[in-house]
Structures are given as structure tokens and as C-alpha cells.
Backbone bond lengths (Angstrom), bond angles and torsions (degrees), N, CA, C in turn:
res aa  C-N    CA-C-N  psi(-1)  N-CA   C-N-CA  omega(-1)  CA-C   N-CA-C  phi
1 X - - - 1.442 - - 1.521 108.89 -
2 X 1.090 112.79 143.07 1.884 125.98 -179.40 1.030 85.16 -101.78
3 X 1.781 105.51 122.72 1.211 118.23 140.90 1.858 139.49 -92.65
4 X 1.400 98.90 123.13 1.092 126.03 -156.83 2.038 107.47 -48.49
5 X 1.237 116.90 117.39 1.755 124.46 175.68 1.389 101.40 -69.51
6 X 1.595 112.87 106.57 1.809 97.21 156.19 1.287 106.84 -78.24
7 X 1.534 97.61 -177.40 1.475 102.38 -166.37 1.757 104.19 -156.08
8 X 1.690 100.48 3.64 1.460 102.11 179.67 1.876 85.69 -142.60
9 X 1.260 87.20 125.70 1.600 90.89 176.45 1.746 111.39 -119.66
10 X 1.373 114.88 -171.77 1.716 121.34 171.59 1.762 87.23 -58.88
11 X 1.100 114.52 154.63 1.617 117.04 136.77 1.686 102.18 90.52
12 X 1.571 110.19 -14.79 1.367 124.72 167.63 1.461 119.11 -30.84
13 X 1.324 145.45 100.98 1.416 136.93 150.39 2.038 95.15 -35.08
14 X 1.550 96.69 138.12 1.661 116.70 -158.88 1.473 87.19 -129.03
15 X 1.537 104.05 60.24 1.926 102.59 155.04 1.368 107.35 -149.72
16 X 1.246 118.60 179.43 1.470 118.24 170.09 1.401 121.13 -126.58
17 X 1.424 102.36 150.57 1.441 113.87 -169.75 1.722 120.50 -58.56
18 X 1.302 128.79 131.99 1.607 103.86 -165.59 2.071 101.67 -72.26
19 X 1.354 110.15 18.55 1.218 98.33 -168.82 1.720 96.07 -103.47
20 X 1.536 124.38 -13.72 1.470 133.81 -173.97 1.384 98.39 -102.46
21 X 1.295 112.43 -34.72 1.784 111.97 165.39 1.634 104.70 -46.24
22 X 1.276 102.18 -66.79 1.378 104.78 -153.29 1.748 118.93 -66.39
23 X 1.569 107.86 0.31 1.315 129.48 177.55 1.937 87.86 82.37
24 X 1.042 123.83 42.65 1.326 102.53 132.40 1.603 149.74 -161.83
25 X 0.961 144.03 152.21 1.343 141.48 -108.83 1.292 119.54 64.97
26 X 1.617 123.80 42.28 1.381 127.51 -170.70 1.651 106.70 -80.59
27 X 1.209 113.42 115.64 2.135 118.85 170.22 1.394 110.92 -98.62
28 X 1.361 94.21 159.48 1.209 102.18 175.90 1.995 121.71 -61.85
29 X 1.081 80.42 1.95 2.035 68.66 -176.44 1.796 93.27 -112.37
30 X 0.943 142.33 -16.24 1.091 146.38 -170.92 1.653 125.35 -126.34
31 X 1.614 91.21 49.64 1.802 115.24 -171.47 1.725 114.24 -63.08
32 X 1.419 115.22 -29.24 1.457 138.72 161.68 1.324 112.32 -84.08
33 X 1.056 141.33 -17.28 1.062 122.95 -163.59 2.006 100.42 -94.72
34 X 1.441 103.30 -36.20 1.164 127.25 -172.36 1.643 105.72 -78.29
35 X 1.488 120.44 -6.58 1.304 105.94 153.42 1.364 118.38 -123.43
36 X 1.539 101.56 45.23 1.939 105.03 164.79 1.380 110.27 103.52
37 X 1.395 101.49 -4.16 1.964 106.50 170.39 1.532 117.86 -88.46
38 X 1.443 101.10 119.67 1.637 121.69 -176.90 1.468 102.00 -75.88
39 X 1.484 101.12 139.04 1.383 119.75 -176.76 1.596 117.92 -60.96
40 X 1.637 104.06 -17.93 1.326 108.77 -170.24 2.036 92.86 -95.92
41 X 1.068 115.35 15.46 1.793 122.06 174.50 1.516 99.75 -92.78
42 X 1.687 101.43 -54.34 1.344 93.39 -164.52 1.771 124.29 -80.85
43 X 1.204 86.81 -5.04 1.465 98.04 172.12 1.435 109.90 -79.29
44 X 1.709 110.69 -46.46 1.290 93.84 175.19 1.160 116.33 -53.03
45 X 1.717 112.03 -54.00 1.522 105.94 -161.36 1.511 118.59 -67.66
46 X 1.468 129.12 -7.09 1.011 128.44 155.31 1.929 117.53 -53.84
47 X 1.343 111.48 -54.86 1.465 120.25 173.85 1.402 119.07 -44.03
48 X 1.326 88.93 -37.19 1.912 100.17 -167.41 1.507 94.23 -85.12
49 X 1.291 138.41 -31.69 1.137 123.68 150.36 1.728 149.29 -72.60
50 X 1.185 82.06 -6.55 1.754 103.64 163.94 1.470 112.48 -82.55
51 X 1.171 123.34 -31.27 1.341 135.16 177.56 1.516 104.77 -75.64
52 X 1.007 124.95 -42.13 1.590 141.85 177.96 1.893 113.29 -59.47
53 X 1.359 83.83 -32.47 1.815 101.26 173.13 1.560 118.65 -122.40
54 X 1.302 100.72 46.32 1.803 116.91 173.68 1.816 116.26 58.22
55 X 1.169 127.23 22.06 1.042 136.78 -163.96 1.539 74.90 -94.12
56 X 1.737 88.71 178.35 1.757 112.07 170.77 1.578 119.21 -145.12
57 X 1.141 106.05 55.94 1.715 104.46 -178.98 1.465 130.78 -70.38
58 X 1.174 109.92 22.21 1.491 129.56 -173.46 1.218 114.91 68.15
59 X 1.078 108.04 -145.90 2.120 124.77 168.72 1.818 98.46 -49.87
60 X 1.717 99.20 129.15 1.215 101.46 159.86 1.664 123.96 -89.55
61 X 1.150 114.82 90.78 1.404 116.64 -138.15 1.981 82.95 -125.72
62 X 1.334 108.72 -16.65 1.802 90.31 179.57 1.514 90.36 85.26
63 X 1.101 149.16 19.14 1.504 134.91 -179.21 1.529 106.56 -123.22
64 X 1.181 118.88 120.54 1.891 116.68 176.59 1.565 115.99 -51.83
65 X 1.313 135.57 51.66 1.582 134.11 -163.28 1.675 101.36 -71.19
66 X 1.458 99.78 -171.34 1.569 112.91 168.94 1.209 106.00 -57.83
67 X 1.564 131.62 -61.63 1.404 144.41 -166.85 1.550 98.39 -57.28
68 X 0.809 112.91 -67.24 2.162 113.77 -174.52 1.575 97.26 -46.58
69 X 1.380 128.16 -50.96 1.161 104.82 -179.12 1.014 132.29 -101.18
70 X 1.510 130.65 19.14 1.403 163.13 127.08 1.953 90.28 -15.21
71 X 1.773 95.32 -90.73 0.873 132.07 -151.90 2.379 108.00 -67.05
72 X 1.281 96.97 -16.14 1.567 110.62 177.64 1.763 90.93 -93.83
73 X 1.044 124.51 -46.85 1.565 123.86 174.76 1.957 112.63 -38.18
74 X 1.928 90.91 -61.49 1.936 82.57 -173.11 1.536 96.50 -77.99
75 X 1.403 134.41 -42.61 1.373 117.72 172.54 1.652 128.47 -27.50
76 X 1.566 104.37 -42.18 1.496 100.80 -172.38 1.955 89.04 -98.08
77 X 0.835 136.89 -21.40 1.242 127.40 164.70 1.604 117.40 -52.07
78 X 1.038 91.31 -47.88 2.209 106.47 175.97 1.495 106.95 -59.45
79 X 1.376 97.67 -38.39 1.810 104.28 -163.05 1.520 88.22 -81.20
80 X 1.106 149.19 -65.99 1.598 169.44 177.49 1.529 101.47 130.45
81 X 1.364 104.08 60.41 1.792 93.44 -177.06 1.925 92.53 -118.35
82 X 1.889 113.27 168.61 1.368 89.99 -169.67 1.429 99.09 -74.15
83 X 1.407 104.71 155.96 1.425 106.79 170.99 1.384 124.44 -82.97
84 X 1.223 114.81 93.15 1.351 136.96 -157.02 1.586 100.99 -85.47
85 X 1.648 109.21 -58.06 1.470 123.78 168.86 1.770 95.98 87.45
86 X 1.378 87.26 33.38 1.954 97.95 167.35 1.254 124.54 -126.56
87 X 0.971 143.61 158.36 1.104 143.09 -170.97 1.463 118.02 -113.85
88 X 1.880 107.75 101.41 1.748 111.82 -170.39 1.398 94.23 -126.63
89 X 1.085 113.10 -174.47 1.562 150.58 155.40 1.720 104.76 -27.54
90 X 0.774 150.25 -47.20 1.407 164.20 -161.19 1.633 104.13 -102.21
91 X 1.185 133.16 -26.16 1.128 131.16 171.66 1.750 126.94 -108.85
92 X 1.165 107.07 -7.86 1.295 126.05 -158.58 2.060 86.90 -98.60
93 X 1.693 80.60 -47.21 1.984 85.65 179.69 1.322 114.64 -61.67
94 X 1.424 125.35 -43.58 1.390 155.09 179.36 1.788 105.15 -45.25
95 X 1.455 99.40 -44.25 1.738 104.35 -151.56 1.383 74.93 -96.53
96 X 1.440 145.12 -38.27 1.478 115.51 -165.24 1.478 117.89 -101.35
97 X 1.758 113.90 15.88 1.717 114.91 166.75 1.322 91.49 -100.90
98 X 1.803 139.06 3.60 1.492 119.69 -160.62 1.601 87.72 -106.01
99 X 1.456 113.70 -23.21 1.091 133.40 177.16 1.558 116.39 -49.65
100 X 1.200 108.37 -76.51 1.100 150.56 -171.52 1.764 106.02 -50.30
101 X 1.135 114.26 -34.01 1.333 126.45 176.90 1.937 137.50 -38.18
């Protein structure tokens, strides 16, 4: 099993580099971010999709709080992923095919 690199943690500075803005230095865990998507989007839109799948991450505010990682904890517990209670590549994919459904 691959274990999954976060790349947005609690305590995260919530901006982007003008070099991932500008699409370059684009990685594989940070495919949005590298075309002009702010970390504080995908967090929301992660939240707003946790909410969408009975979770409770509080305010969708784009901010890593207690509640978001409350709520990324039973998500990756549900999914069987470790419960890291971060938000990477592996969960971000996860929340938008459960979504998507």
C-alpha cells in the first residue's frame, strides 16, 4: 500500500507560491494548486464535501480547525485510509468520486 504525502496540514500558511500559481513546479499531489488553486479552496471544497457526506467539519471557512480534522479523521477511518486528519492527494480524490456518486 502507498502511503499517501499530505501537503496541507493544521497550522499550514493558506497561500500559494507565485511559482505553483503560475503552473510551475507542478507535483503530483498538488495538481490544483499548480493551476492557480488556493489551498484555502481546496480545503474548503474538501469541507463542503464532507458535509455533503454526513461529516461535520464546522465552518467552511478553508481553514484546517479542530472540526475539519475531526471530520478528515472518521472520513479516512470510513475510507480505511490512516487517519492522518490531513488533507492530500488520496483524500481529496476519495471525497470527490464519493461525491460524485
Amino acid at each position: 500500500m502507498v502511503r499517501a504525502r499530505p501537503w496541507i496540514r493544521a497550522g499550514d500558511a493558506l497561500e500559494v507560491d507565485p511559482p505553483a500559481a503560475a503552473g510551475v513546479g507542478k507535483t503530483a499531489l498538488q495538481p490544483d494548486l499548480a493551476a492557480g488553486e488556493s489551498r484555502e479552496r481546496l480545503v474548503a471544497q474538501a469541507q463542503r464535501q464532507l458535509v455533503a457526506l454526513g461529516y461535520q467539519p464546522g465552518p467552511r471557512d478553508g481553514k484546517i480547525g479542530k472540526g475539519t480534522i475531526k471530520a478528515l479523521k472518521e472520513f479516512h477511518q470510513d475510507s480505511n485510509f490512516p487517519e492522518t486528519g490531513q488533507v492530500d492527494e488520496q483524500t481529496l480524490t476519495t471525497l470527490n468520486q464519493k461525491v460524485s456518486r
